[in-house]
N, C-alpha and C positions, 0 to 999 in steps of 0.2 A: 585632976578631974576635968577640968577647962580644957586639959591639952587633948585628953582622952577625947573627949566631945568633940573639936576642932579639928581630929583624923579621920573622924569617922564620917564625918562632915564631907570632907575634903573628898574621898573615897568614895561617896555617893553622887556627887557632882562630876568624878571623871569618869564614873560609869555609864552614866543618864546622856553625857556626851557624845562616849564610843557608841552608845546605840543610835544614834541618827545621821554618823557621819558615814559616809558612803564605801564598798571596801575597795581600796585601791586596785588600779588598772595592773599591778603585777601580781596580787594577791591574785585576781580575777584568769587571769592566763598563764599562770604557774605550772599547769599542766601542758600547757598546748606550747604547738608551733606558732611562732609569729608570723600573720599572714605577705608578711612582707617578704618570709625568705621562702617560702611558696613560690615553686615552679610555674610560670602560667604555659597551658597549653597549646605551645607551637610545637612544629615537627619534630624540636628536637627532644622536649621533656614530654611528649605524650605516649611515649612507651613507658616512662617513668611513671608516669600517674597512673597508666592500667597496671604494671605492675603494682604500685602501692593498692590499688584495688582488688587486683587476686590475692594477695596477703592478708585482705581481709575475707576473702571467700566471695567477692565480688569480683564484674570485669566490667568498666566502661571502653565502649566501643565508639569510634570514630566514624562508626556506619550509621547511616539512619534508616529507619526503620518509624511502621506508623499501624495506629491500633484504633479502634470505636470506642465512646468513653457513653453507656448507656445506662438506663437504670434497670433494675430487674424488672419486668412486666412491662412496661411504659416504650414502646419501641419509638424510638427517633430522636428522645427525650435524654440531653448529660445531664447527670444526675453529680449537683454539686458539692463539694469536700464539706465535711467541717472546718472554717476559718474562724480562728477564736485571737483577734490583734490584744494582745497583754493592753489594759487600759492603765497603767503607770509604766513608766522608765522601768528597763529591765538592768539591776544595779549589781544582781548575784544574781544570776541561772543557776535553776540546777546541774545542768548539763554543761561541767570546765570548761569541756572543750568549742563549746559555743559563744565564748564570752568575748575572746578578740571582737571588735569592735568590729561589726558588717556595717560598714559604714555604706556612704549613695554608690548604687553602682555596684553591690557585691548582695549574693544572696548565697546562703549556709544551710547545707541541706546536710542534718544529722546520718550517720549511717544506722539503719535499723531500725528506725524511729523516725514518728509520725512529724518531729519537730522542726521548724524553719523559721531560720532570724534574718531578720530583713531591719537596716535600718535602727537598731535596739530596741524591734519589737520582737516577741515571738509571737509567730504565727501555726497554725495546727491541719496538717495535712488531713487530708479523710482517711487514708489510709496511710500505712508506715511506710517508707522507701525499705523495699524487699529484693533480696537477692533469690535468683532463682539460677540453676544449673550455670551458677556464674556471672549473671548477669542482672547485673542492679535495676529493679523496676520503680519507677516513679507513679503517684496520681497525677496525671496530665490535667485536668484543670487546675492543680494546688501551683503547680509551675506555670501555667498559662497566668495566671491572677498575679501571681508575684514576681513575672518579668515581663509585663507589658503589652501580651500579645492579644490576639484576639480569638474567640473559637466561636465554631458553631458546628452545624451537624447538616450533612446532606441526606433528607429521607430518601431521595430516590435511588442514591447509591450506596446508603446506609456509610456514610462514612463521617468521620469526626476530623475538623479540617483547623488545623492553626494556621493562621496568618500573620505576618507580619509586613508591612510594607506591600512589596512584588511578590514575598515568598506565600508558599503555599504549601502546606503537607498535611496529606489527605492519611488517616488511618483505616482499619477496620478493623473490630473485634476477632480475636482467634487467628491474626494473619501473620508472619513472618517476614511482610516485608509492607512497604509504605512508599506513596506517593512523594516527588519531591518536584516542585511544580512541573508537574504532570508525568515527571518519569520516574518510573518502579526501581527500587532498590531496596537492599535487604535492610534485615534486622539482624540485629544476634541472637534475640529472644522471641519470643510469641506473644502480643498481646494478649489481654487478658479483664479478666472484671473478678474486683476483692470488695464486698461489703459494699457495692452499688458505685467503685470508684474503677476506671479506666485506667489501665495498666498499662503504659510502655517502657520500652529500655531508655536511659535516659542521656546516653547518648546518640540515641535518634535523632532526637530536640536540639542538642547541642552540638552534634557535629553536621547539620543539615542549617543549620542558621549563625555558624560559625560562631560560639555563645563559650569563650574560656572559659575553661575550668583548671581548679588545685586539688591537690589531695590530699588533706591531714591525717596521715595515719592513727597518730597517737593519739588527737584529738577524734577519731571517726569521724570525720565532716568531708562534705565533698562542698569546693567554695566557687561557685559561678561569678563569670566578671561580667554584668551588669551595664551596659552603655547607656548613661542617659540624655547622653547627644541627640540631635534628630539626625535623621538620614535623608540625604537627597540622592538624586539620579536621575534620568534623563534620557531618551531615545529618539529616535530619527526615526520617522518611517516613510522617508521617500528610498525609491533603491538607487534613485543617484539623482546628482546638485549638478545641475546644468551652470556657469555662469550668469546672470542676467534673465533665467528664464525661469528657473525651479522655486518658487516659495516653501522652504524648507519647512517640514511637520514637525517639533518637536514635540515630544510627551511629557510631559512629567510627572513623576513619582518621587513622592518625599512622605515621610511618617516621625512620628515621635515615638520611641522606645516606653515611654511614660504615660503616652494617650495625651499630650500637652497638644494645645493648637499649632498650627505652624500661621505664623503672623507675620513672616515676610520671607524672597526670595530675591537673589539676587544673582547676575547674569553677568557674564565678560564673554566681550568675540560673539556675542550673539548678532544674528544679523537674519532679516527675514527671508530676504536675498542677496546671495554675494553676487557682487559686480564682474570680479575677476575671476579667471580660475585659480588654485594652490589649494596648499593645504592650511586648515583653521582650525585654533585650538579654542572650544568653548567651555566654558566651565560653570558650573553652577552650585549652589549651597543656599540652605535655608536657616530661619531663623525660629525657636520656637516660642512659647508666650515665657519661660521663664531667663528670655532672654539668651541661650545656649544657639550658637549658630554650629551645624554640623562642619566635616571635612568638607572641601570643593571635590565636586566629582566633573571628570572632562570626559571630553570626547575630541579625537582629530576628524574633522570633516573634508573628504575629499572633494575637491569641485572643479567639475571638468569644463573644458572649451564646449560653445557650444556647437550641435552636431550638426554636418553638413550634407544635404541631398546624392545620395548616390549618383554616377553621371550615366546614363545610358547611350550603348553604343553598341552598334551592328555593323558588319558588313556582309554583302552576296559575292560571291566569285567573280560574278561578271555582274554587268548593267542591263546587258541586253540578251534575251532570251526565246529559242524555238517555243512553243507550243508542245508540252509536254518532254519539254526538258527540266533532267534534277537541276535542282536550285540549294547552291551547298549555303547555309547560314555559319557566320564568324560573331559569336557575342563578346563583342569588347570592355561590356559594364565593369566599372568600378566602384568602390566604397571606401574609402579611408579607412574603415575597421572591417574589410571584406564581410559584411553584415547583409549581405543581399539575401533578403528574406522570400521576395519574389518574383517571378518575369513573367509579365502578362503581352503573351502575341496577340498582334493583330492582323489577319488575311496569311499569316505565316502560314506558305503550301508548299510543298514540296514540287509542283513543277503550274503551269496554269494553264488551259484551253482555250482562251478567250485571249484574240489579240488586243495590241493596245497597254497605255500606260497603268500600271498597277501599282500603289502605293502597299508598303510592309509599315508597319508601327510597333514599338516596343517597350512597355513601362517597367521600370523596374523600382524596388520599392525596400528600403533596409528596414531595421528589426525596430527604428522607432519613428515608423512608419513615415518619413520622407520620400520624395520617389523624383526623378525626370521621364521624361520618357522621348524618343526620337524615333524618325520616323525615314523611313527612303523609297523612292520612286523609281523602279525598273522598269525597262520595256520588253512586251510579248510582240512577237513577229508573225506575221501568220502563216510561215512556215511549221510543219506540223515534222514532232522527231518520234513520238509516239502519242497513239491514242490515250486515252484515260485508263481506258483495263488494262491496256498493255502496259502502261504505267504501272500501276497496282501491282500486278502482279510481279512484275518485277521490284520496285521501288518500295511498296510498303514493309515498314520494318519488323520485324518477327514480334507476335504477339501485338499489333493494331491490328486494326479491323480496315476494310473496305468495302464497298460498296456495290453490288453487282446484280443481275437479273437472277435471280436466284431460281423462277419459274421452270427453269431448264434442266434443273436436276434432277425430277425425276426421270429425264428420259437419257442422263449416263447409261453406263454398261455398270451393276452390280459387282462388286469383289466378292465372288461367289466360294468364300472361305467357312470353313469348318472349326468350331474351338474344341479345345476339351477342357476339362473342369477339374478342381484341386475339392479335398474335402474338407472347407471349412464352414463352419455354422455361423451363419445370418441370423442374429438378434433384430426384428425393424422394429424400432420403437415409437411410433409415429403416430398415433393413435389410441385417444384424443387428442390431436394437433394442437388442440386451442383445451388449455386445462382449467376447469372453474372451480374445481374446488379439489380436498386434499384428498388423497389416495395412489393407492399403487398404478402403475400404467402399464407394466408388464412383469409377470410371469414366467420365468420359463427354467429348463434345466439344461446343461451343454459341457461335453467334456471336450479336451483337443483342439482345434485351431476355433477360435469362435471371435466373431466381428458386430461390435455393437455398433448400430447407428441408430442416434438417439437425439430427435426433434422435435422441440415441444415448446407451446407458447402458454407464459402464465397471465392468465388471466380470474385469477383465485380473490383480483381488490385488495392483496396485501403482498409483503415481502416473503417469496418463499424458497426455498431451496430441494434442486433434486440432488437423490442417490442412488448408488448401483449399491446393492448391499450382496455379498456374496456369501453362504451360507452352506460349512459342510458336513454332510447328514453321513461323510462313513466313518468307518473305524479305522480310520488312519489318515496323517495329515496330510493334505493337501498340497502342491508345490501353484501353484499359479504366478504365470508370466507374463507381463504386460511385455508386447514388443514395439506397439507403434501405439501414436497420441494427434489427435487432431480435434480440436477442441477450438470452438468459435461461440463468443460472449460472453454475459448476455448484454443485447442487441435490441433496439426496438426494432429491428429490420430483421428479418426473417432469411433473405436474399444475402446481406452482407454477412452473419452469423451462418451458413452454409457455407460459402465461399470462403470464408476464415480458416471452417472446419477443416475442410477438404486438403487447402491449402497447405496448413501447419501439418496435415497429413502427410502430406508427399512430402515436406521437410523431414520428418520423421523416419521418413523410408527412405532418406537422405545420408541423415547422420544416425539412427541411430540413439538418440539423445536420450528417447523416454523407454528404452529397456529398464526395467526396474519383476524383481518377484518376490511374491508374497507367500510367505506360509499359513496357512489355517490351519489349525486343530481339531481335530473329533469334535463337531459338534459346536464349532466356533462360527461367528459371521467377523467379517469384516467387513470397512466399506471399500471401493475398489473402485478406481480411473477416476480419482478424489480430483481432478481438475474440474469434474464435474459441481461440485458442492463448494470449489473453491469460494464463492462469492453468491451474493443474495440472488437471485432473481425479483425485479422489479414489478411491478404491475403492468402490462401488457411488454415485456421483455421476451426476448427469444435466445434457445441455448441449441446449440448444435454438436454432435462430437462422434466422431467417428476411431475407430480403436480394435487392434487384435490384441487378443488374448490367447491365451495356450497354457489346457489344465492335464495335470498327467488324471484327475480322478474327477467324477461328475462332482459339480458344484450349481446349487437353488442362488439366481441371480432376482433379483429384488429391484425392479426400479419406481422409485416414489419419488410423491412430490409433498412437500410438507412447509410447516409455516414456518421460517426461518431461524425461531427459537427453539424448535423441540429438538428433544432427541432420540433420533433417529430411529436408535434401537428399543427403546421404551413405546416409539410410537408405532412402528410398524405392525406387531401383534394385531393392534387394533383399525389398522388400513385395510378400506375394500378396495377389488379389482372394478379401474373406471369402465366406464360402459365407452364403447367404439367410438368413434364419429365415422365422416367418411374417407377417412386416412387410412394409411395402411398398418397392421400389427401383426404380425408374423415372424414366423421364423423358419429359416430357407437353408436348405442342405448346397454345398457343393455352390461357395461363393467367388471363389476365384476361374476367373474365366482366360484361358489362355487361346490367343489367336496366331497362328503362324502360317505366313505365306510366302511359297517358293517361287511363283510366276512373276514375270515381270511386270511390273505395275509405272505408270505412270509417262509412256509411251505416247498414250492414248488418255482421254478425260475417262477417269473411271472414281466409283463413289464408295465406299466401306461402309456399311450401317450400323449402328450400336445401339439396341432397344427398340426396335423397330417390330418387335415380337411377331419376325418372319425369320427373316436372315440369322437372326438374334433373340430367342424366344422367352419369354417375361418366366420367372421361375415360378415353381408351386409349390407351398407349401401349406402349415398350419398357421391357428389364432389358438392363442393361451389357453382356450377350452377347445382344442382339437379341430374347430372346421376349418373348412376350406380359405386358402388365401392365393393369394397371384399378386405378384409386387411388379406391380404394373411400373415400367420405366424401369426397372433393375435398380433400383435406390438401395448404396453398397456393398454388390460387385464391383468388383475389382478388375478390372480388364488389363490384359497384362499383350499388347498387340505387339508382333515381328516382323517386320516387311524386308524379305531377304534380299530381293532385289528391285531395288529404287531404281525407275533409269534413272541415266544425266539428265542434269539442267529440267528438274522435276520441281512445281509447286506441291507443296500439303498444306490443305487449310482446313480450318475448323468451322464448320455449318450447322448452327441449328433449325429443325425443321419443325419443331414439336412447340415453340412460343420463346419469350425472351432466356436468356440463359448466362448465367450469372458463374465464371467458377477458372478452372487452370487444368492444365496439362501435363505430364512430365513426357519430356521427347529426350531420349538417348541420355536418361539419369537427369536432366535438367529443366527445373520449372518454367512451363511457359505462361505468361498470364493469357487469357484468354480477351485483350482489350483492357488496354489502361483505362481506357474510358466506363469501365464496369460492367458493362452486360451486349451481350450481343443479340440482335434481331430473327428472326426468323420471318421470310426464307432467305432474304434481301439480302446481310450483313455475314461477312465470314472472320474468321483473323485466320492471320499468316503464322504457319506450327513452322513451318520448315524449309527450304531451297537446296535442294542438293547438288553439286560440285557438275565437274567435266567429265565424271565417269561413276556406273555403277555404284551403289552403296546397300548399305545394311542399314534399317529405320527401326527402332522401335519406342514403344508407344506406351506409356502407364495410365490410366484413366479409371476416375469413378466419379460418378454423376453428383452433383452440389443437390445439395437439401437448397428447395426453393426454385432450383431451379426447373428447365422443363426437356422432356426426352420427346422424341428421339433427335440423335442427334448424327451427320455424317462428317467424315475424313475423307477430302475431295481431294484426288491429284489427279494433273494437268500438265501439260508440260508450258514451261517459261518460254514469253515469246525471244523473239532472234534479237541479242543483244544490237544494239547499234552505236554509231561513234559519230 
């Protein structure tokens, strides 16, 4: 009976035992992989673990990819997971395969399930880690809380932003791809919102912050490796280290994985200025409060010698000089890193009138702004080898200007020539010049060769943008052919945005470059000579842009001006036609103007006029409701001039007679500028187009008058005075 008693005794003491002693670490992971034989994700086992992932109907992806984490209703607002930290040691999981010990530094995210161990807690996502068409989706705050990072939310550009350190990745709700600081890359998924919790793939996260991962098949876990090191790093932001001279900028950036303070840093090769030049190896690393100092992170810093003054140096041909003798210049300057950024003359002439000693000066200046400058003393004789004009006219180089009595032209002899004209339609779109507020500027309809020139100043007080919208009303599509482009700004200058325009125009009838054609559809618009809309217009900006087109079928052309956000096609519907100023708006038949002349020319001083609405008569056309117009100054035409026979030893210059004139030329296929100096005078100031040889030639002449600038304008030839030696 005693013994009976004493077993059963014995029996209940080693049951009351087994209940409070703990269940062993191999009972606990009997099921699972050990996470030690766990692949970590470098290049070579990260095919491995997406595989292990599509085996389970999941794919993590090496891509990042970034999503908005909002709540339902509450716009701007992340709306937080449920986290629920177990308040006792977690000693049996339900969950086998979660029991391996997530020791510091590793975080265990269940497949399918809302569950996460960290540390030998469980923690409780807001939503479950979800597979969608393959791709594993996480709640993005439940990961941001449980590896260190930081979030917030930008209302303005609605986006949901993790930080860590330097990095940066910006999401937004519903998008397929994600910021990674500051540049766009994909996802393999679609963001998304489940039960008020922010949805992305989840290796967005982890392959944009470089963040290991394993993959427990058997167990369903996916095991992130956790760093709870700090991180340091470090920047330079001078673009170079002078020896001795440059006090170097260092930045720094350091973080805790953990949110721990960072309570010391430390430095090797740091130096605020190096003395010498070479190369320096600096390196840095921090310390954080729980004692843990990161890797050292370096930089090689180059440091150069420091820079030395350009030398300047000139020489003339000779020392001593006629009066109206060319004066050839030799620039000798040097730089050590041929860095000559500029050369500034002084009294540099090409020959001088005035006898006596004249000093030449010449600074020159490299790219970090050092400079010398020298200087030399020639003598003027008061022997005379040619006068001033007669200089000029010889000596100035094609495309300057010179300076002359210009009073005298009108009493030349006329080049009493006839044009005929080609059929193409003149778009002028010039009116309102000066635009204040939004709406269409012109109107019109045009099939076959058609030439817009289109100059408009915004003055709306905001950012706005024009367009050509081209719109076709028949029943059948449309072939439309851009063949030239000349397009200038926008500009707060009015004068250098025509001259741009004009310019890149004759480039265009050059090469060639902007043929491009568009098709439209029954009933389609498109927009059309998009270099127009390429960019904002500013508040008191100016755009210019001149352009053939050629439709085989009429086509409704559309030019507005609008606020730089809208669009274009949603807005137009609701655009009225602006009211005139006193600019011109019209549209003008028969724009190409051909001049061809058989007679000899240039024998005798004789003058060419162009726009002179005599010789050259201003065209007429309509305005967008039908009345009368006259494009006073032929503002683009096209003149297309022949001069068959040039004599010998013949000047052509370019004469404005109508106010300053701003713009180019093309003479025998090639651009002349019309004065480097930018604009020419009227009557006084010509530039030099051309010089012809020791005999007879053929001249011709491309021309169309600059927005800005002022008509009328003549083509003077004269003959060159008698060479001398």
């Amino acid at each position: 009976m005693n013994f009976k008693r004493i077993l059963i005794t014995a029996i209940l003491v080693t049951s009351q035992v087994a209940m409070v002693l703990p269940v062993s670490a191999e009972e606990a992971v009997h099921s699972t992989t050990n996470v030690a034989e766990q692949s970590v994700n470098t290049p070579d086992s990260t095919n491995q673990n997406q595989d292990q992932l599509e085996n389970n109907g999941t794919e993590l992806s090496n891509e990042s990819d970034i999503v908005e984490d909002r709540a339902e209703g509450t716009e701007g607002e992340v709306t937080p997971p449920v986290t629920e930290p177990v308040t006792e040691p977690v000693t049996n999981p339900v969950d086998p395969g979660a029991t391996t010990a997530a020791g510091t530094g590793e975080l265990i995210l269940m497949m399918n399930s809302n569950k996460m161990y960290q540390n030998g807690s469980l923690f409780i996502a807001g939503n479950p880690m979800e597979v969608k068409k393959g791709v594993s989706y996480v709640a993005i705050r439940a990961i941001v809380e449980r590896a260190g990072l930081q979030l917030s939310f930008d209302n303005k550009t609605k986006e949901t932003i993790i930080t860590r350190g330097s990095d940066e990745l910006r999401f937004q709700f519903n998008k397929s791809t994600y910021k990674v600081n500051g540049v766009v890359k994909p996802m393999k998924g679609t963001s998304y919102s489940a039960k008020n919790n922010f949805m992305v793939p989840l290796t967005a996260i982890t392959g944009a912050l470089n963040i290991p991962y394993t993959v427990d098949q058997p167990g369903k876990r996916v095991i992130l490796s956790l760093s709870t090191n700090p991180v340091a790093s470090f920047s330079v932001g001078n673009k170079e280290i002078v020896a001795g001279e440059t006090v170097v900028q260092y930045s720094t950036n350091s973080y805790s994985p953990s949110g721990l303070e960072i309570v010391e840093e430390q430095w090797e090769g740091r130096e605020d200025t190096f003395t010498t030049p070479g190369s320096y190896l600096v390196t840095y690393r921090v310390k954080d409060s729980n004692g843990q100092w990161s890797n050292p992170f370096s930089l090689t810093l180059n440091v150069v010698k420091p820079h030395t003054p350009p030398v300047a140096n000139f020489t003339t041909d000779k020392d001593t000089y006629k009066m109206g003798e060319l004066i050839n210049y030799t620039d000798f300057s040097t730089d050590e890193e041929n860095s000559i950024k500029d050369r500034v003359w002084e009294n540099k002439e090409l020959a001088f009138f005035n006898p006596g000693p004249t000093t030449i000066r010449l600074k020159v200046v490299n790219k970090y702004g050092l400079y010398s400058t020298v200087e030399k003393t020639i003598t003027i004789t008061d022997e005379v080898l040619y006068t001033k004009d007669e200089f000029n006219k010889i000596f100035t180089p094609v495309g300057e200007k010179y300076t002359f009595d210009g009073t005298v032209i009108p009493s030349w002899t006329k080049v009493n020539y006839s044009f005929t004209s080609e059929p193409t339609t003149l778009i002028r779109s010039n009116s309102p010049e000066t635009v204040y507020s939004e709406g269409r500027v012109y109107t019109e309809t045009a099939t076959g060769g058609t030439r817009f020139m289109i100059h408009h100043v915004n003055s709306t007080g905001k950012n706005v943008k024009m367009y050509v919208i081209a719109t076709n009303k028949n029943t059948e599509t449309t072939r439309l052919t851009q063949t030239t482009m000349g397009f200038g700004g926008p500009s707060p200058y009015a004068t250098a945005a025509g001259r741009a325009s004009v310019n890149r125009y004759y480039e265009s009838l050059q090469t060639g470059k902007d043929y491009k054609d568009v098709w439209i559809a029954q009933g389609e618009s498109k927009i059309v000579m998009t270099e127009l809309n390429a960019n904002p217009m500013k508040p008191g900006e100016v755009i210019s842009l001149y352009s053939d087109l050629y439709s085989d079928h009429t086509l409704q052309y559309d030019v507005i001006m609008i606020d730089a956000n809208k669009d274009p096609f949603k807005t137009l519907p609701t655009l009225d036609l602006l009211a005139a100023d006193v600019h011109n708006r019209g549209t003008y038949m028969d724009a190409n103007r051909n001049i061809e002349y058989n007679e000899l020319v240039g024998d005798s001083p004789v003058r060419l006029m162009i726009a002179d609405n005599s010789t050259d008569p201003f065209q007429i056309g309509t305005g967008p409701q039908g009345e009368y117009q006259m494009n006073s100054g032929n503002f683009g035409v096209v003149y297309k001039i022949k001069l068959y026979r040039v004599a010998p030893n013949t000047l052509i210059t370019f004469n404005p007679r109508g106010g300053r004139y701003y713009g180019s030329m093309m003479v025998n296929g090639e651009i002349v500028q019309l004065s480097s100096s930018g604009s020419l005078s009227a009557p006084n100031e010509n530039s030099v187009l051309f010089r012809s040889g020791d005999r007879e030639q053929t001249v011709e002449f491309t021309f169309t008058a600059a927005p800005g600038s002022n008509l009328s304008v003549n083509l003077l030839l004269q003959p060159l005075p008698e060479i001398k030696h």
